[in-house]
ZADO-1210 file (C-alpha; in nm, 4 decimals, padded with zeros to 6 digits):
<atoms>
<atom x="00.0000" y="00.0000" z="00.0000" code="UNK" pos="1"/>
<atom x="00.2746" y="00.2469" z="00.0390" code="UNK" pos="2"/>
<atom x="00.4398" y="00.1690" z="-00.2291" code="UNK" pos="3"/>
<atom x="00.1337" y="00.2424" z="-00.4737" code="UNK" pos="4"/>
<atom x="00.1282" y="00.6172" z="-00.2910" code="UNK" pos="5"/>
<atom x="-00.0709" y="00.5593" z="00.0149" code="UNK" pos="6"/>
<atom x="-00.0611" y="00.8220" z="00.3018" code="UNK" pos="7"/>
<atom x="00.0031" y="00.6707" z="00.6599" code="UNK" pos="8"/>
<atom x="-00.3625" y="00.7758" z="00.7906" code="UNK" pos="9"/>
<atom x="-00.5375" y="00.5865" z="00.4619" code="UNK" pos="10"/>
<atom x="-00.3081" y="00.2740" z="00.5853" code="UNK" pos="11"/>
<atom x="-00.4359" y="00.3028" z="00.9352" code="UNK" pos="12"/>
<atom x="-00.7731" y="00.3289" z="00.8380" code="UNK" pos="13"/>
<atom x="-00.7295" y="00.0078" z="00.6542" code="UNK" pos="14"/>
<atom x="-00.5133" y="-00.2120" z="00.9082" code="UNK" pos="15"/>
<atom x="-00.6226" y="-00.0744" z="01.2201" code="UNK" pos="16"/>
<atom x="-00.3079" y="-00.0308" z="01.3661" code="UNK" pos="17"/>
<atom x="-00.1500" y="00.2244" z="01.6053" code="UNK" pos="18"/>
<atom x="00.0947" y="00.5061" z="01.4224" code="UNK" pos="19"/>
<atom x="00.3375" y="00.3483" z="01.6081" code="UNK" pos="20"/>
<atom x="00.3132" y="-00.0402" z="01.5043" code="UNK" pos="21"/>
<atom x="00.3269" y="00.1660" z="01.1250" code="UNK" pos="22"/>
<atom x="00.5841" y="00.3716" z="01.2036" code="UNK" pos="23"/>
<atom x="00.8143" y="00.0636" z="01.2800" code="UNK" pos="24"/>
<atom x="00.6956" y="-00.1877" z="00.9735" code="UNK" pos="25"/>
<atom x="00.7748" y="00.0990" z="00.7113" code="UNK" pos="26"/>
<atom x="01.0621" y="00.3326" z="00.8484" code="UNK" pos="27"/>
<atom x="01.3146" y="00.1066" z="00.6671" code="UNK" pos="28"/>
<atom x="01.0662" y="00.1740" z="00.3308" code="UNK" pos="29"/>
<atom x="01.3092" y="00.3947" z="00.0531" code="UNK" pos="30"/>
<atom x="01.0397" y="00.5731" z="-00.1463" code="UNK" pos="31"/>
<atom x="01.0912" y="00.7062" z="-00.5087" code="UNK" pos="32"/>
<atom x="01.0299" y="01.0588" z="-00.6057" code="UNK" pos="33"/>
<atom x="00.7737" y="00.9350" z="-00.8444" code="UNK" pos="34"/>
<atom x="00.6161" y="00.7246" z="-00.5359" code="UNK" pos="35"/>
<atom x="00.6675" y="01.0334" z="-00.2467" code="UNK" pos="36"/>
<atom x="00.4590" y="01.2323" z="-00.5934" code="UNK" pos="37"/>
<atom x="00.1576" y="01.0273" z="-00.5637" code="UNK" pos="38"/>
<atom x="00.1235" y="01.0504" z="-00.1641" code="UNK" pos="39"/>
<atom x="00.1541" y="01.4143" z="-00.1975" code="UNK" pos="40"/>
<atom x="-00.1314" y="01.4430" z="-00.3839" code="UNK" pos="41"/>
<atom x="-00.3229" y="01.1582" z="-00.2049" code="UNK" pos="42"/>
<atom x="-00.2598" y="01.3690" z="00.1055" code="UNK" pos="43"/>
<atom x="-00.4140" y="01.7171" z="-00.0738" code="UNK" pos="44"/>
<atom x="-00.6546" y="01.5267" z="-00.2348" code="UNK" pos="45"/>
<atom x="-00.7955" y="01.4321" z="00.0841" code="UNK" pos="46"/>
<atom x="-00.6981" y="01.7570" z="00.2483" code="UNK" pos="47"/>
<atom x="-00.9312" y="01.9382" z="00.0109" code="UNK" pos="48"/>
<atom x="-01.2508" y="01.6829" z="00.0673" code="UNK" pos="49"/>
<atom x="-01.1870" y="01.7234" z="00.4833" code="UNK" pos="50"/>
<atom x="-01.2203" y="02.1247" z="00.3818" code="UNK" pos="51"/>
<atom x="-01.5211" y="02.0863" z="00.1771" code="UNK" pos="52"/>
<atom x="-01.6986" y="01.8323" z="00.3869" code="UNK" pos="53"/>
<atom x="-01.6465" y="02.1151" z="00.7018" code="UNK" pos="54"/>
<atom x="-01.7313" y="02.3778" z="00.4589" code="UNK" pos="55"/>
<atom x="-02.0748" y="02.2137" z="00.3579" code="UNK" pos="56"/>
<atom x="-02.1161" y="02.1334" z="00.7221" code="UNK" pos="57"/>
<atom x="-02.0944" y="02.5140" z="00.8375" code="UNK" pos="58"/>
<atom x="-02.3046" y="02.6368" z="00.5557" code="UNK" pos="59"/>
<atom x="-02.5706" y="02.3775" z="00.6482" code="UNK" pos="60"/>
<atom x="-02.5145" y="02.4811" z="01.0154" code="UNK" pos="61"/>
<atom x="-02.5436" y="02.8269" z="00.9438" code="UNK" pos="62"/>
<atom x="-02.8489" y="02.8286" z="00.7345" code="UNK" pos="63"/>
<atom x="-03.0504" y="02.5900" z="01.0212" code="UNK" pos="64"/>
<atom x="-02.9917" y="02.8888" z="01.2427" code="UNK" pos="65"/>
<atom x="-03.0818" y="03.1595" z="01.0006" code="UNK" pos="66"/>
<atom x="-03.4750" y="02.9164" z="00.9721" code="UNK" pos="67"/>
<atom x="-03.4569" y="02.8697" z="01.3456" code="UNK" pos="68"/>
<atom x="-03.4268" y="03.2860" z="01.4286" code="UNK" pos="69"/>
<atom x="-03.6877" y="03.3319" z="01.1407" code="UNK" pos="70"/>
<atom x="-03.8702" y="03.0944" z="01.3455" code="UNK" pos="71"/>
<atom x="-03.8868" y="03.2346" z="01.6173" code="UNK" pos="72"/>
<atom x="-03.9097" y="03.5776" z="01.5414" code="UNK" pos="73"/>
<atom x="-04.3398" y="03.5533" z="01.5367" code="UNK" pos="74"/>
<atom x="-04.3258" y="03.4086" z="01.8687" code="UNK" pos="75"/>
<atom x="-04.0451" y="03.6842" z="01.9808" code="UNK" pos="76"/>
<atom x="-04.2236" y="03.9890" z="01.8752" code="UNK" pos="77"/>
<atom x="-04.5166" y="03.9649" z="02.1020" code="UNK" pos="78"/>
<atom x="-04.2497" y="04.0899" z="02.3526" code="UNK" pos="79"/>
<atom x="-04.1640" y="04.4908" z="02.3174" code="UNK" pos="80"/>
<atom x="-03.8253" y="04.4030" z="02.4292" code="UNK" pos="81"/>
<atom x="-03.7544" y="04.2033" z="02.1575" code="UNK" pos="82"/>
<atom x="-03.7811" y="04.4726" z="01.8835" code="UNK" pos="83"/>
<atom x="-03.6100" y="04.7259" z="02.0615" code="UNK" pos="84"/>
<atom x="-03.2625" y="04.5018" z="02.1112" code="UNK" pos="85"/>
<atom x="-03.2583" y="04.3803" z="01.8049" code="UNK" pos="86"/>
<atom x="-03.3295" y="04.7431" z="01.6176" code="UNK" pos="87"/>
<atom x="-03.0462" y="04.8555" z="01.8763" code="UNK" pos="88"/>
<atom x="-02.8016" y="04.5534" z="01.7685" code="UNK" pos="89"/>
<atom x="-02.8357" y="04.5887" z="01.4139" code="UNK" pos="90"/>
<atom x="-02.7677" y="04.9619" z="01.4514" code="UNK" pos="91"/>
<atom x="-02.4844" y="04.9317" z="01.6741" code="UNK" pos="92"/>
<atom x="-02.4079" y="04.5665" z="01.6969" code="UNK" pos="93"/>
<atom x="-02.0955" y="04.3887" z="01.5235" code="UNK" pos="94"/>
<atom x="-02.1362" y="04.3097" z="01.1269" code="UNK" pos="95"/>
<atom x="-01.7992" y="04.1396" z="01.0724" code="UNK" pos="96"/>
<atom x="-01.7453" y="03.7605" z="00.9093" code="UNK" pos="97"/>
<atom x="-01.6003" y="03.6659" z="01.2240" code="UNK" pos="98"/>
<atom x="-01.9507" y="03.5620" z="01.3676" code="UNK" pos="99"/>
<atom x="-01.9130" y="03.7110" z="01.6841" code="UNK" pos="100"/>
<atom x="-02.2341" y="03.9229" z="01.8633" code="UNK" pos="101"/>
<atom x="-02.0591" y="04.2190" z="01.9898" code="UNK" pos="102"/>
<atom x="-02.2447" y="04.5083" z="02.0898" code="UNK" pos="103"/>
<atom x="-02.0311" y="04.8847" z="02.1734" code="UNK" pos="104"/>
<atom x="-02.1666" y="05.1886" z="02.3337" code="UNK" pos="105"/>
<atom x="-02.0761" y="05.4626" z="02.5540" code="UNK" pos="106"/>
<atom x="-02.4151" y="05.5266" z="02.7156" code="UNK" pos="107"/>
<atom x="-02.4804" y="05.2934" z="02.9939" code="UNK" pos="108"/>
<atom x="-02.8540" y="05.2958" z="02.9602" code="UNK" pos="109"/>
<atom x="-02.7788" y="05.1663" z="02.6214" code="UNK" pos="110"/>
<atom x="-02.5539" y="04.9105" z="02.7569" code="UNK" pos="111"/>
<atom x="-02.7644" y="04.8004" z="03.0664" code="UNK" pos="112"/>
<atom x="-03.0780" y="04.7857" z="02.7949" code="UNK" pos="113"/>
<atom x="-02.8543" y="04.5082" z="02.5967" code="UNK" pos="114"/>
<atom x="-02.7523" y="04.3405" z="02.8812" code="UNK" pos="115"/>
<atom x="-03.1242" y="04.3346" z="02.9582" code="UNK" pos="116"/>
<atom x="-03.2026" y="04.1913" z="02.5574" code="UNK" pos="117"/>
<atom x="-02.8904" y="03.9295" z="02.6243" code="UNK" pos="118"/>
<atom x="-03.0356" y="03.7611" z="02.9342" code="UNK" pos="119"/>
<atom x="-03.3691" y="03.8193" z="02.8602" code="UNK" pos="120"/>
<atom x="-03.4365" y="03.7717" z="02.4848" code="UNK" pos="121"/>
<atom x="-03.1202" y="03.5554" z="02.3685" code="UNK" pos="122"/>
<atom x="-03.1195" y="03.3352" z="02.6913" code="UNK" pos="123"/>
<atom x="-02.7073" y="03.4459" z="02.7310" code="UNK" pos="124"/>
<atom x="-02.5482" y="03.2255" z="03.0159" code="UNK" pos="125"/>
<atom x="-02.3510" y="03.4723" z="03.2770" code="UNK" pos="126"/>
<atom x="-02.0394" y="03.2776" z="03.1938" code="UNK" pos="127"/>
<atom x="-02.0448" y="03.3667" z="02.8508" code="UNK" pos="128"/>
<atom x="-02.0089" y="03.7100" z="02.8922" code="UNK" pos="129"/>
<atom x="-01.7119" y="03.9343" z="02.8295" code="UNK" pos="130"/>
<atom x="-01.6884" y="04.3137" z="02.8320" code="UNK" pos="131"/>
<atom x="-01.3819" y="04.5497" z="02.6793" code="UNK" pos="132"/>
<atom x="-01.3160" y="04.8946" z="02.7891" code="UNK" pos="133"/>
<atom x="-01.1807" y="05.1603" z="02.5740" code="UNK" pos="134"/>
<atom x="-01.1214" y="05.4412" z="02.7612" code="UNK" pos="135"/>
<atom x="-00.9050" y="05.7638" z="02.7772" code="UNK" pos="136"/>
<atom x="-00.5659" y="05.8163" z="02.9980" code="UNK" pos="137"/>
<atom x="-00.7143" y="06.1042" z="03.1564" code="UNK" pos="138"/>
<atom x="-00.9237" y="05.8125" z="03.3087" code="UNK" pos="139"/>
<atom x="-00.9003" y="05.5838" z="03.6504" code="UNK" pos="140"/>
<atom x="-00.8648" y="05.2475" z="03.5121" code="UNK" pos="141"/>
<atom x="-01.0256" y="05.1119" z="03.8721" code="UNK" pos="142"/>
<atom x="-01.3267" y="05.3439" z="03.8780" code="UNK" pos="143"/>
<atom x="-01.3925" y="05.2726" z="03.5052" code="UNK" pos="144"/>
<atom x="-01.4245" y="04.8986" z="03.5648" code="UNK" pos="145"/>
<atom x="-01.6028" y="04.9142" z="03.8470" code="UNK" pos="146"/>
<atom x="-01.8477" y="05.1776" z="03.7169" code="UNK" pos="147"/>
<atom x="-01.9322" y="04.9574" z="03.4261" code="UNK" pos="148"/>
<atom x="-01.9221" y="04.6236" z="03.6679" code="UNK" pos="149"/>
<atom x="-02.2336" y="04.8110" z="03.8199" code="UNK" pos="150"/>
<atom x="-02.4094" y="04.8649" z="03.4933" code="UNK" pos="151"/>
<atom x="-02.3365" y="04.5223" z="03.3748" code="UNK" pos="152"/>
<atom x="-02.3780" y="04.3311" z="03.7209" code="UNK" pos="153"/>
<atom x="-02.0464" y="04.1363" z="03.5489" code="UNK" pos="154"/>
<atom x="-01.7723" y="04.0328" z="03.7347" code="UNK" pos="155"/>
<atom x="-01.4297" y="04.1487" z="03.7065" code="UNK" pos="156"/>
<atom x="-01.2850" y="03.8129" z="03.6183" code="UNK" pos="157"/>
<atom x="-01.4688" y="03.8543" z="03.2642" code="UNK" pos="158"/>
<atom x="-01.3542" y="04.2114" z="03.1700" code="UNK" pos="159"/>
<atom x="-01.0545" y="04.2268" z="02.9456" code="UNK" pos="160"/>
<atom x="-00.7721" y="04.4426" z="03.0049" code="UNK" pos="161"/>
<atom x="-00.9268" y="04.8352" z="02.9041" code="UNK" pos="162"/>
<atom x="-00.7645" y="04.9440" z="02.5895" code="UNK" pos="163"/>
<atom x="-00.6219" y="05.2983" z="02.6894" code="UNK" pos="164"/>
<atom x="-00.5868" y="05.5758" z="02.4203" code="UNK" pos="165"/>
<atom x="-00.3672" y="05.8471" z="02.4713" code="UNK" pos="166"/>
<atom x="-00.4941" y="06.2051" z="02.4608" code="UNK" pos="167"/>
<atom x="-00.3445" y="06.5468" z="02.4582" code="UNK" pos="168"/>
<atom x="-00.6257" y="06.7207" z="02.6812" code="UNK" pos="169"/>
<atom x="-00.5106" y="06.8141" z="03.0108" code="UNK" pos="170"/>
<atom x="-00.8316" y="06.7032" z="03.1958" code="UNK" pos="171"/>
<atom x="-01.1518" y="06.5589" z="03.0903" code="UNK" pos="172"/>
<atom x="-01.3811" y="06.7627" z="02.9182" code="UNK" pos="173"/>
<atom x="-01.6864" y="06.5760" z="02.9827" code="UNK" pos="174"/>
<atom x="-01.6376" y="06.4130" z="03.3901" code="UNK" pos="175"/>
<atom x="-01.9973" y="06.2014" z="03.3010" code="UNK" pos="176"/>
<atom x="-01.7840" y="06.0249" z="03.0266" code="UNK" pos="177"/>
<atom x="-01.6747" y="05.6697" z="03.1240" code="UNK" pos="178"/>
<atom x="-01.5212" y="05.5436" z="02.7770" code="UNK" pos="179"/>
<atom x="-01.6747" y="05.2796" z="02.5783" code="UNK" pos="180"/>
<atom x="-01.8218" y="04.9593" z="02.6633" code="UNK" pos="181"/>
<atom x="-01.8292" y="04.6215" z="02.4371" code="UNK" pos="182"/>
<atom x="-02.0530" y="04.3757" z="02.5292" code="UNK" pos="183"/>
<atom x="-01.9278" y="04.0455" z="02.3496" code="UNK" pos="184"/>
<atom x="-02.0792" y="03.7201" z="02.3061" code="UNK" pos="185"/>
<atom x="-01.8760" y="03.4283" z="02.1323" code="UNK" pos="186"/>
<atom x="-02.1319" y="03.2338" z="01.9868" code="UNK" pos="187"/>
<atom x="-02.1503" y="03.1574" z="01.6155" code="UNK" pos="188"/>
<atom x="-02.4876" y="03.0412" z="01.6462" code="UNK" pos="189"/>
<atom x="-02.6273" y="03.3401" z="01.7925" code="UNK" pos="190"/>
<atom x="-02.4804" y="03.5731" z="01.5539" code="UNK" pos="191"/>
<atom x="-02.6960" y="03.3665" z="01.2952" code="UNK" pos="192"/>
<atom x="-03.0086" y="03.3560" z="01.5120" code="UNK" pos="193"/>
<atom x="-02.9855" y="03.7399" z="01.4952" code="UNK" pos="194"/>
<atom x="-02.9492" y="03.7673" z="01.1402" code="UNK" pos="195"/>
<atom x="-03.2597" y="03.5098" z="01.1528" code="UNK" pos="196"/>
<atom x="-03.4184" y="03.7505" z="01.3422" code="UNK" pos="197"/>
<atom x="-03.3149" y="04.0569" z="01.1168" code="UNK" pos="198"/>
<atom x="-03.4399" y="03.8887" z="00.7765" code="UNK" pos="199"/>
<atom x="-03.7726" y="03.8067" z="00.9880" code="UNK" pos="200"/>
<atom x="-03.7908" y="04.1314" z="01.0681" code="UNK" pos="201"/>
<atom x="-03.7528" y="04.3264" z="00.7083" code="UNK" pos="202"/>
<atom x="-03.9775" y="04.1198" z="00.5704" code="UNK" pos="203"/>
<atom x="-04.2447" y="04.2253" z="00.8103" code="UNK" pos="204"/>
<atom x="-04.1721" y="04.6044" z="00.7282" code="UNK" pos="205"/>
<atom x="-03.9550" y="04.6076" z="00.4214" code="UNK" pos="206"/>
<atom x="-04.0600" y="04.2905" z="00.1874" code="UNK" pos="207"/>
<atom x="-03.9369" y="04.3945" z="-00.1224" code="UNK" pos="208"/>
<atom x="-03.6080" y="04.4972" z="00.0222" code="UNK" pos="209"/>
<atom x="-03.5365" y="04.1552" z="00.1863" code="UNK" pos="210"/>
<atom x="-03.1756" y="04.1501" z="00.0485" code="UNK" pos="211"/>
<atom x="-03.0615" y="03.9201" z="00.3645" code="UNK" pos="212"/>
<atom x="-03.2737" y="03.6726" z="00.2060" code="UNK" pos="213"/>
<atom x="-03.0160" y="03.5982" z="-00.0139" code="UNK" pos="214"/>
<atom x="-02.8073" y="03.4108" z="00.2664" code="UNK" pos="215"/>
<atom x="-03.0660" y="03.1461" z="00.2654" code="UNK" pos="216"/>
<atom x="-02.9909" y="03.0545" z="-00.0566" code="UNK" pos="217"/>
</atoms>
């Protein structure tokens, strides 16, 4: 089998045997360029089905959760709440590829509203939670944290380190400031129970604008 180009893993797969038992009955095997060739582009070759078998996988994935947010958007939208955090996230919330729900403001009603929508709405477990500071160096790092730790009821252990930006003012301008605050969330499949919920929601009010539809497809 090696000698007609087969990779160690499609060997073990056949034989059953430990990488170690094949490790000693071919480390003595001299392979030919024409040989080492062919398990080269065994190896891709099955490199590139792994990567579209995971591919197919997340796209199926994804699109269940996009159906299940749609699903529940009728049943979500007896509840004022609802509407309000999710206008609020797709105004201010994260729109990268990375799939991450992120959500950044610097007024803490704002931010104790989403905190609100997170528990509430999206069922968020407390250990999920992380928050990220950006704040000025005119600013206390201490009474920053725990100024937000009160709007956030988070604890400290789940802040990241604030991101401090240099200024040239001499003093704070505006003493109610407290930087920004990032709520984040690393769940893939919430980001696409949101977007669920946002292609629910313009086709209740914007049908023939439904361009998010498209990611169902």
């Amino acid at each position: 089998m090696r000698f007609r180009g087969k990779s160690y893993g499609e060997i073990r797969k056949k034989l059953r045997v430990s990488k170690s038992t094949l490790n000693r009955w071919l480390e003595k095997i001299e392979l030919t360029s024409l040989q080492k060739t062919q398990i080269l582009k065994g190896l891709e070759k099955s490199r590139l089905a792994a990567s579209n078998l995971k591919k197919a996988d997340r796209l199926k994935r994804t699109k269940e959760m996009y159906q299940a947010g749609m699903q529940e958007f009728l049943f979500l939208s007896k509840k004022s709440l609802f509407k309000v955090g999710l206008a609020l996230y797709w105004a201010e919330g994260d729109k990268n590829r990375l799939e991450r729900v992120k959500f950044t403001n610097s007024d803490h009603r704002l931010i104790a509203l989403m905190m609100r929508w997170f528990r509430e709405i999206c069922r968020v477990p407390e250990n999920k939670f992380r928050i990220a500071l950006h704040i000025h160096n005119l600013h206390m790092s201490t009474e920053v944290v725990d100024y937000w730790k009160h709007i956030t009821n988070i604890s400290e252990k789940q802040f990241h380190r604030p991101y401090v930006k240099r200024t040239s003012l001499g003093q704070r301008k505006n003493i109610l400031y407290n930087g920004t605050c990032s709520i984040i969330i690393n769940s893939k499949d919430l980001f696409r129970r949101i977007t669920g919920w946002k292609i629910a929601l313009l086709d209740e009010f914007l049908p023939d604008q439904n361009d998010l539809k498209s990611l169902l497809s």
